[in-house]
N, C-alpha and C positions, 0 to 999 in steps of 0.2 A: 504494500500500500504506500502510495504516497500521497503527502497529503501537508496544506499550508501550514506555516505553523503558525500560531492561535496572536500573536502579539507582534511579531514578523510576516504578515502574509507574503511577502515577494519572498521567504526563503520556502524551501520545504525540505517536510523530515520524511524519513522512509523507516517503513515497519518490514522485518521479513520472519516470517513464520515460519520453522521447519516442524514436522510431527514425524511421528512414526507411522505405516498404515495402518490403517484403520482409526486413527486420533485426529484426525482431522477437523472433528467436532470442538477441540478443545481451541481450536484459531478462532473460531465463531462465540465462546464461548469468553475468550479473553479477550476480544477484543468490546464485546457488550460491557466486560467487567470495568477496563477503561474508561469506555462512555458514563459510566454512571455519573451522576453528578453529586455533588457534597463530598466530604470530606472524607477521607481518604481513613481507613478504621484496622480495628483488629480481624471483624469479620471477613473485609475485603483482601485482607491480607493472606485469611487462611484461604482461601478462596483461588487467590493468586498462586500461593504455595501450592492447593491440593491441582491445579492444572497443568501447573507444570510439574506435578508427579512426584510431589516432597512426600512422603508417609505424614501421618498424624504428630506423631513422636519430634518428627523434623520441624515439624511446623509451630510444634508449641515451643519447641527451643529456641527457636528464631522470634517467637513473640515475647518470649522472658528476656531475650538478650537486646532485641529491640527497646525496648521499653526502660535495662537499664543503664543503657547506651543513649537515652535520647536527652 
């Protein structure tokens, strides 16, 4: 995808998506996740983590380590 970027329209940014077969679902999937609008959270995060294939276990360590990193 390419596509303006939101504050600079005359540049643009490019997305590229690779999956494995049959995951192809998960391009469609994150790229809706992006669109969302508001602020950016823990749910969205695991969300993020679970489509790119982190396990559960991964995910909550990255929200404990997020959090006392921030």
């Amino acid at each position: 995808m390419i596509e303006p970027c939101p504050d600079l329209p005359q540049l643009e940014y490019r997305m590229l998506f690779y999956t494995l077969p049959g995951h192809e679902w998960r391009v469609d999937a994150m790229l809706a996740l992006l669109k969302e609008s508001g602020a950016w959270s823990d749910d969205r995060e695991r969300r993020f983590g679970e489509l790119l294939g982190y396990e559960g276990w991964q995910i909550d360590y990255w929200l404990t380590y997020r959090r006392s990193h921030a």
